[in-house]
NUSEMI-407218 format. One line per 5 residues: for each residue x, y, z of C-alpha. Coordinates in Angstrom, 2 decimals, always signed. Layout:
! residues N
X/Y/Z; ...
//
This chain:
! residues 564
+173.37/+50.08/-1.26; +172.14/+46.93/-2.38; +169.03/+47.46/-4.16; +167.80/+50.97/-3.94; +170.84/+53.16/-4.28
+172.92/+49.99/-6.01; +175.05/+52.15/-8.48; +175.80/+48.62/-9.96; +172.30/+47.96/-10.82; +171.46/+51.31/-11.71
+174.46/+51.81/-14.67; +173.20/+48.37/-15.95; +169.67/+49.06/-16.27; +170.21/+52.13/-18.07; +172.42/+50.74/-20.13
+170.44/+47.81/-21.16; +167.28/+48.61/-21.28; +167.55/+52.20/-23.39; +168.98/+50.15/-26.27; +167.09/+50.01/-29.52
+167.76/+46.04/-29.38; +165.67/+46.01/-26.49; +162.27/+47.42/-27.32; +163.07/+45.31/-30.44; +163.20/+42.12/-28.70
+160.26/+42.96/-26.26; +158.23/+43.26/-29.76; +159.08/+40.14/-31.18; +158.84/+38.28/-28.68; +154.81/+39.60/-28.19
+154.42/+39.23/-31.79; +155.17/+35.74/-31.19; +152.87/+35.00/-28.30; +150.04/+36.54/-30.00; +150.37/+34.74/-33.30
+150.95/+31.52/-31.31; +147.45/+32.54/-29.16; +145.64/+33.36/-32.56; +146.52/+30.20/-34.71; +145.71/+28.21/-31.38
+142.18/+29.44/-30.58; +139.61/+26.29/-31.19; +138.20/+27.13/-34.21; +134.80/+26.60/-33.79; +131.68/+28.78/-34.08
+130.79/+27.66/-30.12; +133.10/+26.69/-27.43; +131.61/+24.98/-24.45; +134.18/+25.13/-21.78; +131.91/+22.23/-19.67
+132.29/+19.23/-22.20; +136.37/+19.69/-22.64; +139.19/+21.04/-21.16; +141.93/+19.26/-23.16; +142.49/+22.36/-25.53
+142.81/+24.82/-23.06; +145.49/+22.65/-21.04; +147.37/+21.89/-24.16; +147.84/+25.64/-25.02; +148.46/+26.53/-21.62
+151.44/+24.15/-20.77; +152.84/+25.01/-24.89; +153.11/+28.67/-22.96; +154.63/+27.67/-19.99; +157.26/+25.00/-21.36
+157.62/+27.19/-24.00; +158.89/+30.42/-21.85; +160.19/+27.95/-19.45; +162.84/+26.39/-22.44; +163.34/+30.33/-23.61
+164.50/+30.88/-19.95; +166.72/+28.36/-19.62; +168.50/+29.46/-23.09; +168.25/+33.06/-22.45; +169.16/+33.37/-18.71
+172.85/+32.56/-19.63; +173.39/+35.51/-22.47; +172.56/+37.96/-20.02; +174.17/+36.90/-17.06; +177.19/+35.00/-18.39
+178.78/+37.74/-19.08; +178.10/+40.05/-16.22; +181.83/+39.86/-14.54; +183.20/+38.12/-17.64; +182.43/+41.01/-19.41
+184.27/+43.62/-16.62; +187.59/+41.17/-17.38; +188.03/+41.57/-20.58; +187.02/+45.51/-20.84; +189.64/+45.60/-18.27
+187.28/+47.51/-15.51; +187.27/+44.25/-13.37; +190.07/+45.31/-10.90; +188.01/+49.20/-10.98; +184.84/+47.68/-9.78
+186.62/+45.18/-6.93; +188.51/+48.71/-6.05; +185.15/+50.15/-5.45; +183.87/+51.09/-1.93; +181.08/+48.82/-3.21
+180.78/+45.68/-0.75; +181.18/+41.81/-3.13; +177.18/+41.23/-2.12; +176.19/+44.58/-3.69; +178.32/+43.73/-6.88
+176.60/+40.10/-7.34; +173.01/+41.46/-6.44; +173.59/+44.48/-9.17; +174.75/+42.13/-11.83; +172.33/+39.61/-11.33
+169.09/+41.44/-11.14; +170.38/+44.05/-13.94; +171.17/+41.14/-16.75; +168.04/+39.63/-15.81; +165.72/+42.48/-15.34
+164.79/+42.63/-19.22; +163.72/+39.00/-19.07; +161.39/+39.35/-16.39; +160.55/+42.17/-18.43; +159.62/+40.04/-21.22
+157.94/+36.95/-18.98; +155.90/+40.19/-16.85; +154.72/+41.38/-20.65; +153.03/+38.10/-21.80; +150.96/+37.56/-18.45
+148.20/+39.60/-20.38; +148.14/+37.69/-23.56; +148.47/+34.08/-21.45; +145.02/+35.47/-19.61; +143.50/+35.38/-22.85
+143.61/+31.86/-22.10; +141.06/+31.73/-19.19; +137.87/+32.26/-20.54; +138.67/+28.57/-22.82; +138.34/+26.94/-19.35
+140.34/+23.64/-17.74; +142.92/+26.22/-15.58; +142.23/+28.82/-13.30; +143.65/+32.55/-12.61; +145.86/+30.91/-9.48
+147.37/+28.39/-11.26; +148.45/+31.28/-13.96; +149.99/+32.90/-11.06; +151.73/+30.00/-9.16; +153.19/+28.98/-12.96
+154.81/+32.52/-13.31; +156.35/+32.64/-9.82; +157.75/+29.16/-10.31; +158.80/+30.57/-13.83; +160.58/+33.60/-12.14
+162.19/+31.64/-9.12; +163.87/+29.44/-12.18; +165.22/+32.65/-13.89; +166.84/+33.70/-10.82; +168.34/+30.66/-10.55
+169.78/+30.22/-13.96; +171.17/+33.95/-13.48; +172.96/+32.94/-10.58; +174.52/+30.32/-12.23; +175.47/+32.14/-14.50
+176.58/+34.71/-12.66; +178.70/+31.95/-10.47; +180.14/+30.82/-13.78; +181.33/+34.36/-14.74; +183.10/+34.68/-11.52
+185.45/+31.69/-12.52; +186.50/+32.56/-15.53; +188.03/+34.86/-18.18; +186.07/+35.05/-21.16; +182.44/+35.14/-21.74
+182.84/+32.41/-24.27; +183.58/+29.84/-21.70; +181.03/+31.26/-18.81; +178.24/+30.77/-21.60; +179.18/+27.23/-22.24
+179.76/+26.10/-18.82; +176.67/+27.78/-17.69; +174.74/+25.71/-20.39; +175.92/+22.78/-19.59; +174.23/+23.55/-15.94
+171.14/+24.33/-16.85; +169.98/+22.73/-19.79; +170.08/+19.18/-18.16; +168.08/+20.88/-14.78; +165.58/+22.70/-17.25
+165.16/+19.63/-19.38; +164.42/+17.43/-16.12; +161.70/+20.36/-14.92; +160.05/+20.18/-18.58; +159.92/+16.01/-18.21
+158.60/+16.36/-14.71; +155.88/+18.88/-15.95; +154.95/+16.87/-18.56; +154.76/+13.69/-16.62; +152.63/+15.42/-14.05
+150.46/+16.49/-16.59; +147.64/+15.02/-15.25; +147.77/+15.62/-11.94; +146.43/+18.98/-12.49; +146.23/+21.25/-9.07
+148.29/+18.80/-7.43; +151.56/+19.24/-9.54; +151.06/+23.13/-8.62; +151.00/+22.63/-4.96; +153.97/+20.13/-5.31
+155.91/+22.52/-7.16; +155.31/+25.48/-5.08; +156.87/+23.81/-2.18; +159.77/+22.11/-3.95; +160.99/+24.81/-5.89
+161.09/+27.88/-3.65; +162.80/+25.40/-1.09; +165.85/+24.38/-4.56; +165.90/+27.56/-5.61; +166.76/+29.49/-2.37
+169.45/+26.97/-1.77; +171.26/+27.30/-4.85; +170.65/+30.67/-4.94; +171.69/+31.16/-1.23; +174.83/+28.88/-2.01
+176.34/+30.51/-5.00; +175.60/+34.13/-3.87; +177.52/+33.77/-0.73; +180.33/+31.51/-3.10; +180.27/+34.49/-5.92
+180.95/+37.08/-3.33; +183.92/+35.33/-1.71; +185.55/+35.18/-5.02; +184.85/+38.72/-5.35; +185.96/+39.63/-1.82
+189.31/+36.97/-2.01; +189.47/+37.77/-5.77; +191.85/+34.73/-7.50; +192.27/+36.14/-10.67; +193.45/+40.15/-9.92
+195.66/+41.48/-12.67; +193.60/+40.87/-15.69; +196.76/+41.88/-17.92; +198.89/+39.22/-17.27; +195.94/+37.07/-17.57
+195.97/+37.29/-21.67; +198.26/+34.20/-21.99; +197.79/+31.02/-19.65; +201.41/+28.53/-18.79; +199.21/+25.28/-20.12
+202.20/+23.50/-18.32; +201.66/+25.20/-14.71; +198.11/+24.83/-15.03; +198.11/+21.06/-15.82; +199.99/+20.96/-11.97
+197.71/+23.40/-10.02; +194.63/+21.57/-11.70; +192.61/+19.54/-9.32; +190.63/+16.61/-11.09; +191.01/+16.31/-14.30
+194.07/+16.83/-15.95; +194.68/+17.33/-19.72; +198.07/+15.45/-20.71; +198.79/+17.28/-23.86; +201.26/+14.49/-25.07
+199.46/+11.27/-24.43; +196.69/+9.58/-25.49; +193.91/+10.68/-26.35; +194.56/+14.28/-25.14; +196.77/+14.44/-28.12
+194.12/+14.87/-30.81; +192.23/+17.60/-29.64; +195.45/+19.63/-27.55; +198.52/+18.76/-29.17; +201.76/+19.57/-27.73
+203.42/+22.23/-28.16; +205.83/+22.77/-31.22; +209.44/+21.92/-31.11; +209.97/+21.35/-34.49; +210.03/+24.19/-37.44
+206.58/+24.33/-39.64; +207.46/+21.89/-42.51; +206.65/+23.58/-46.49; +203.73/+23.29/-47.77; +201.82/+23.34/-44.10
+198.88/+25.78/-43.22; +200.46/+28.35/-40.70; +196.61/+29.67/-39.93; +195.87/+26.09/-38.70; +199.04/+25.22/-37.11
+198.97/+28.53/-35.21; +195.38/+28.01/-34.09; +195.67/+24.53/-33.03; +199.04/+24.88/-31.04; +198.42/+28.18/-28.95
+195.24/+29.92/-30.14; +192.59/+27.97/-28.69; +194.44/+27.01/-25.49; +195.77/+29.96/-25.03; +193.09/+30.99/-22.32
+193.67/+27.98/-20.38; +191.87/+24.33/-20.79; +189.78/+25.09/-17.15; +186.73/+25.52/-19.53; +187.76/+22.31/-21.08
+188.00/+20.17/-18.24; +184.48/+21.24/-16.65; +182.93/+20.48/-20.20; +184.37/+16.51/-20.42; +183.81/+16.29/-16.80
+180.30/+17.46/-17.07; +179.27/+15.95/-20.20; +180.28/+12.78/-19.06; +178.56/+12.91/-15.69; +175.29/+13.26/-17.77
+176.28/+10.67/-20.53; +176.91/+7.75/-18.03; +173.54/+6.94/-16.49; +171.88/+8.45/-20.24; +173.82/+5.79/-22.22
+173.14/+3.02/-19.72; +169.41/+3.13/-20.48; +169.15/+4.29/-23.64; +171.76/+2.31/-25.44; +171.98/-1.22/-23.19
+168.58/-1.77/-21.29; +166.02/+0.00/-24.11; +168.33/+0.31/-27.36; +164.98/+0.97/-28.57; +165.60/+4.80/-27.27
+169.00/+4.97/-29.04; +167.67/+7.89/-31.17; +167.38/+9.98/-27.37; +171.18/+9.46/-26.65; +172.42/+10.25/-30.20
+170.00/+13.83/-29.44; +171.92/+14.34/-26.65; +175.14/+14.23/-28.21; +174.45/+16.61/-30.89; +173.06/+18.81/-28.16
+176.15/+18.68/-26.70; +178.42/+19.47/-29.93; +175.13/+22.74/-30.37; +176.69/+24.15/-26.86; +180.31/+23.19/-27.45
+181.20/+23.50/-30.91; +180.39/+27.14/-31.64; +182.93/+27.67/-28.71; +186.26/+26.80/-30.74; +184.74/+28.75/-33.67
+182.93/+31.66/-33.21; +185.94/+34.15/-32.18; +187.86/+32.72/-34.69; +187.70/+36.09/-37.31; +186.55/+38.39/-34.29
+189.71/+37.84/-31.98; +191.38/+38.88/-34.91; +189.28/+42.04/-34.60; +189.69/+42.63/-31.27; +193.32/+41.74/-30.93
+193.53/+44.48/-34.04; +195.77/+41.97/-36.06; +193.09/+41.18/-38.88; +194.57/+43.93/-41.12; +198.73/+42.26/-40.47
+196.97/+38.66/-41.54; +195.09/+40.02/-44.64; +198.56/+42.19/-45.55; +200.72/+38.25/-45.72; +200.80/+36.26/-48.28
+198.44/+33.50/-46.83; +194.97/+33.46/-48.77; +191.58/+33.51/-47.55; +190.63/+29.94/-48.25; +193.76/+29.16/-46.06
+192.65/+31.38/-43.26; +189.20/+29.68/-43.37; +190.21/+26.19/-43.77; +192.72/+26.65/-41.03; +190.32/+28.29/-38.75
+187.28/+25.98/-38.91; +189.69/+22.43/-39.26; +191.03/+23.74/-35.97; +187.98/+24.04/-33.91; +186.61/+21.12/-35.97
+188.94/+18.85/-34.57; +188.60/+20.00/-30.92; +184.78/+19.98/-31.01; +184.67/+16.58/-33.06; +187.14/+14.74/-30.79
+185.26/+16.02/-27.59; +182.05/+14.87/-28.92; +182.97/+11.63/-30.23; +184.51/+11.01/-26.36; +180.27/+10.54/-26.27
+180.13/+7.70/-28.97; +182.44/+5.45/-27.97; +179.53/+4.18/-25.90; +177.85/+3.36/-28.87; +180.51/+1.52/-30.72
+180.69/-0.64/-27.24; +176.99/-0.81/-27.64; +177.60/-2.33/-31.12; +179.85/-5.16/-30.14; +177.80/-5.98/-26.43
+174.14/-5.79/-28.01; +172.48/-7.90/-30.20; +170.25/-5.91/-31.53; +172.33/-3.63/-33.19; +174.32/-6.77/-35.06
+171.27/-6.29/-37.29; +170.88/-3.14/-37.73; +174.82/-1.54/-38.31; +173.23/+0.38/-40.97; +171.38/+2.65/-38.72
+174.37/+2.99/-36.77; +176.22/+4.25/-39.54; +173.29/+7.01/-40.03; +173.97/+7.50/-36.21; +177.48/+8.42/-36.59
+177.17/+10.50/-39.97; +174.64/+12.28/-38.45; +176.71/+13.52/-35.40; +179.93/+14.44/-37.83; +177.53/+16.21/-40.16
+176.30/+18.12/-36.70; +180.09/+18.51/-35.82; +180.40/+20.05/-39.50; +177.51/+22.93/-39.24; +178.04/+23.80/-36.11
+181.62/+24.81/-36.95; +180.52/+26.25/-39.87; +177.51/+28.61/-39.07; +180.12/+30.10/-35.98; +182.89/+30.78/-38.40
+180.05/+32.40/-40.63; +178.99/+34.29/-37.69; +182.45/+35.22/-36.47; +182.88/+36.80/-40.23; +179.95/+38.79/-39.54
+179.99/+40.28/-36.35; +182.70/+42.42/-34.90; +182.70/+41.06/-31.31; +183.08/+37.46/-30.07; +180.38/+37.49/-27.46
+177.64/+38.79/-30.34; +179.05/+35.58/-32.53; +178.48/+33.21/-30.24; +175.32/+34.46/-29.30; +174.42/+34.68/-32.84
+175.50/+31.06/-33.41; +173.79/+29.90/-30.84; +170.19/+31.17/-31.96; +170.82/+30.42/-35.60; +171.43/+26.84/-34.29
+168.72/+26.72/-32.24; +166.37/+28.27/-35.38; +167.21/+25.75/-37.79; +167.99/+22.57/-35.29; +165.37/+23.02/-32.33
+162.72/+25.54/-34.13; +161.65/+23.26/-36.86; +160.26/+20.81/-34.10; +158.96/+23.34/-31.98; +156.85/+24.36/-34.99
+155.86/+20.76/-35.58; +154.58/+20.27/-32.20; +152.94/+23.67/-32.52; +151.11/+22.89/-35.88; +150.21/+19.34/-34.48
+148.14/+21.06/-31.27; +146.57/+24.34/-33.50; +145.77/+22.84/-36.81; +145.24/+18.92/-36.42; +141.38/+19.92/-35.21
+141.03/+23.05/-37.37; +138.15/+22.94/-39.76; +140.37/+23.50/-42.90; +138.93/+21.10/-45.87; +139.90/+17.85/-46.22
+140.41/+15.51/-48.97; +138.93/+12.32/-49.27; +140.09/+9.77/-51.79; +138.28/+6.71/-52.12; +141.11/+4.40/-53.88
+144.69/+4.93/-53.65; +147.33/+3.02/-55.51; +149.09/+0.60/-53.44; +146.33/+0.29/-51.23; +143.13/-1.50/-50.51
+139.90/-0.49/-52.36; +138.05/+1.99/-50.41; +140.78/+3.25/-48.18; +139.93/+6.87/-46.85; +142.80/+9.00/-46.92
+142.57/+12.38/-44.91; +144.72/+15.32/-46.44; +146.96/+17.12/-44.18; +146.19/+20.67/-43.35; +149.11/+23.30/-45.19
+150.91/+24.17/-41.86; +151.38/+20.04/-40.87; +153.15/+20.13/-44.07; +155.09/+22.59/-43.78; +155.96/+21.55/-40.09
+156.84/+18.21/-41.82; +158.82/+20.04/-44.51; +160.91/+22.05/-42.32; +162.00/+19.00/-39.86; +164.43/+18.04/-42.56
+166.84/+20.53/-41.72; +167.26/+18.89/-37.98; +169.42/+16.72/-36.94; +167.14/+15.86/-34.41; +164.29/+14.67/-36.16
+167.04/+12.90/-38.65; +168.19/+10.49/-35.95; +164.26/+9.89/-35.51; +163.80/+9.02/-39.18; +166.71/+6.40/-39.23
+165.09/+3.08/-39.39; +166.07/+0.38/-37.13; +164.49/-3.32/-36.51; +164.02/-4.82/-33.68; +163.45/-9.10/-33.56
+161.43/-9.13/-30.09; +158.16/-9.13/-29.30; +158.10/-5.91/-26.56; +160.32/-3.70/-28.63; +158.47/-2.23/-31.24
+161.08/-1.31/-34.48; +161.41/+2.47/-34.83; +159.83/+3.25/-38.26; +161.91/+5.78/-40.21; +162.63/+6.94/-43.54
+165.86/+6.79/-45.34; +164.40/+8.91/-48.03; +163.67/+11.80/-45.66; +167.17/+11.29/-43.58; +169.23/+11.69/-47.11
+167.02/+14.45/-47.59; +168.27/+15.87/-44.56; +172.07/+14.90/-45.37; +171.76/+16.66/-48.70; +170.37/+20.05/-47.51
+173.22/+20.01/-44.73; +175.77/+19.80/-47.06; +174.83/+22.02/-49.40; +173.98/+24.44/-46.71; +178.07/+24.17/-45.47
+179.15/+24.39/-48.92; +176.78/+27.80/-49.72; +178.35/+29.33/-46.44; +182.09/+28.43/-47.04; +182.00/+29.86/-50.58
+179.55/+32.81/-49.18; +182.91/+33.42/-46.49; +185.47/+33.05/-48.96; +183.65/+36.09/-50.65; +183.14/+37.95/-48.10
+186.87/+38.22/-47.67; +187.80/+39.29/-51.08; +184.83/+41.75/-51.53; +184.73/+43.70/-48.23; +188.94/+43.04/-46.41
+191.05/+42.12/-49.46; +190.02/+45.17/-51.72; +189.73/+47.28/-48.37; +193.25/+46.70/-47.57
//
């Protein structure tokens, strides 16, 4: 009943897996290994595995971080939807009815949303033993990194899986389940790295620490999941459409939001008691005042909570004892508006969809650039106001530390950098939501368009720094260069460092790196940056938000307006 004749399990494998989108996915993603294994070869006409191993470790722990990070983004878009998904198809009460025990339910879901992961990890064990005959690792410590790999899949599913238990919409079960695991997978990838050269050692101290995490995490939110299920909370999915903000504000234990005070105000106002004044976007007032809320803040509350768990001891070090790391604390703010900005936005034209009112809103009188506006300046201002709860460290930072005094220009870059962040983030999950018919395939869409043009550009870089820096493309060598001394050698950049170099305009992340700042001491070294390339960056991101409103505001007269 719980594996073997699991009817669970068995509906979602066949479901999942005989999808065209699958075998799609599988085929990409071995595309990509192999092209990563080909460009990263040594190429040289003789490879002596006995003088150097460096090569062969380098490529090995680019596969396993690499599948590792893919894990810990992927895990949650299969499994956060696994009972969030039964809730709003309205088969949740159907399934709980079932003579099928709560443990059998949880095991189904969990192994069934994460079966065609393993799926693709189990597929790229034959290209990563192309690896071996280059030397420096060994066939067991291939095999100890892929069970550590699949022991931290099942334990991302499960939170994920925990997630979807609590709540009503996939939406918020993606975000919350984020927020979970990014900060435990980006500790694991630190921890790997820092071990780096420990070699066998970090394998044996893994293989004992993990199984022993994992099982308890797993162990505890299996047996949590499965009392929910069994002492279900949130029965009667109908009457769950519509949330009393007011009656959940006095059940709430921890945080509460305070819709009329300070500084709850600006990102939940309070409810209406007024008429709309002339001259007033209805799209945005409507959003604003029930839309967004209208599921309940609970998701809201974990996120501040959470986020600010993480930004305490973060802003402590990075902006007060080494400013010098201020660029790493900014990065984690815009990682957090990546996970909780497409949230406000990406079911903004798709709830329409589903609710079937799209064609009654396109029928009035209001017109598209109203609906847009409205739409993103709603979840603009939640997302914005919840991110810049993160910068007010800064601006504290500003008046306490010394160092900054000098350097207020940088801090400006800081701050435009996180509102321009704030800005395409909305943006690309309205786009999205204009695209796609269903809120969960927005999101998801947001989410790896963000992660393309934010996270893949470095990814890239680092990739084109380990394959091509000691390729034997031709180099350049010029003897004088303007500017410089007579006689200076000056080596010319192989075409994919270029074009790694190129592409990290478009990334916030490698903008905060390129903002200049000056430090008067002698054991802080000044972060060298370049204003040129961070403008760069500032222009492109505009321009890209500009291209996709107008692109929208087409969209809505070409394929709804003459439609209707």
């Amino acid at each position: 009943m719980y594996l073997l004749e699991n009817p669970v399990l068995q509906r979602e494998l066949l479901v999942n897996l005989r999808t065209a989108r699958s075998f799609l996915l599988l085929l990409l993603y071995q595309v990509l290994l192999a092209a990563i294994v080909y460009f990263a070869w040594p190429q040289v006409d003789r490879w002596d595995p006995s003088q150097s191993h460096d090569e062969a470790l380098k490529l090995f722990d680019l596969f396993f971080l690499g599948q590792f990070i893919l894990a810990s983004m992927m895990a949650p878009s299969f499994a956060a939807g696994a009972l969030t998904g039964e809730k709003e198809r309205k088969t949740y009460e159907m399934l709980l009815a079932s003579p099928l025990k709560p443990g059998a339910i949880v095991i189904g879901k969990l192994f069934a949303s994460l079966a065609h992961l393993a799926l693709l990890i189990f597929t790229s064990l034959p290209i990563v033993m192309l690896c071996l005959p280059l030397g420096g690792i060994s066939l067991w410590e291939v095999l100890c990194a892929y069970f550590i790999l699949i022991l931290a899949v099942i334990t991302f599913g499960m939170i994920s899986i925990a997630c979807s238990s609590f709540f009503q919409r996939t939406s918020a079960s993606l975000v919350v389940s984020y927020l979970i695991i990014l900060p435990i997978a980006l500790i694991g990838a630190m921890f790997w790295q820092f071990l780096q050269s420990a070699g066998v050692v970090r394998l044996i101290f893994l293989m004992v620490t993990v199984p022993i995490g994992s099982g308890i995490i797993v162990t505890l939110l299996f047996y949590g999941t499965a009392w929910r299920l069994l002492y279900p909370s949130d029965m009667g999915s109908e009457g769950k459409e519509v949330v009393d903000l007011d009656k959940e504000a006095e059940e709430a234990v921890g945080l509460v939001i305070q819709r009329d005070q300070f500084p709850d105000k600006l990102f939940a106002p309070a409810k209406r008691t007024k008429l709309l004044a002339d001259n007033v976007n209805p799209v945005y007032d409507k959003e604003i005042h029930s839309e967004i809320f209208a599921q309940g803040t609970l998701m809201l509350r974990v996120v501040i909570q959470v986020s600010m768990f993480l930004a305490i001891p973060l802003m402590a070090i990075c902006l007060y004892i080494f400013p010098q790391y201020a660029p790493y604390y900014i990065s984690y703010v815009i990682l957090f508006n990546m996970l909780v900005g497409p949230v406000f936005s990406a079911g903004s034209i798709t709830s329409e969809r589903e609710r079937e009112t799209l064609d009654l809103l396109l029928t009035t009188e209001i017109t598209p650039w109203q609906i847009l506006s409205g739409k993103f300046l709603a979840g603009l201002r939640v997302s914005s106001v919840l991110t810049m709860f993160l910068l007010w460290p800064m601006l504290l930072a500003c008046v306490m530390v010394s160092f900054y005094w000098t350097n207020w220009l940088s801090v400006v870059g800081y701050l435009a950098t996180v509102l321009l962040t704030c800005v395409s983030t909305g943006m690309i999950a309205l786009f999205c939501s204009v695209t796609f018919r269903k809120t969960a395939h927005s999101l998801m869409g947001t989410y790896l368009i963000l992660m393309a043009l934010f996270c893949g550009p470095l990814a890239f870089d680092y990739f084109a720094q380990l394959a091509f820096s000691q390729s034997d493309a031709p180099i350049e060598v010029v003897a004088v260069v303007p500017g410089q001394t007579p006689g200076t050698a000056v080596v010319e950049k192989t075409l994919p460092i270029q074009i790694a170099e190129k592409l990290k305009l478009i990334s916030p992340f490698a903008a905060t790196v390129n903002i200049p700042m000056t430090f008067e001491m002698n054991n802080i070294g000044d972060i060298e940056g370049s204003w040129k390339d961070y403008l760069t960056y500032v222009g492109i991101t505009i321009t890209m938000n500009i291209v996709l409103f107008i692109v929208m505001t087409g969209l809505f007269h070409s394929r709804w307006r003459v439609a209707s």
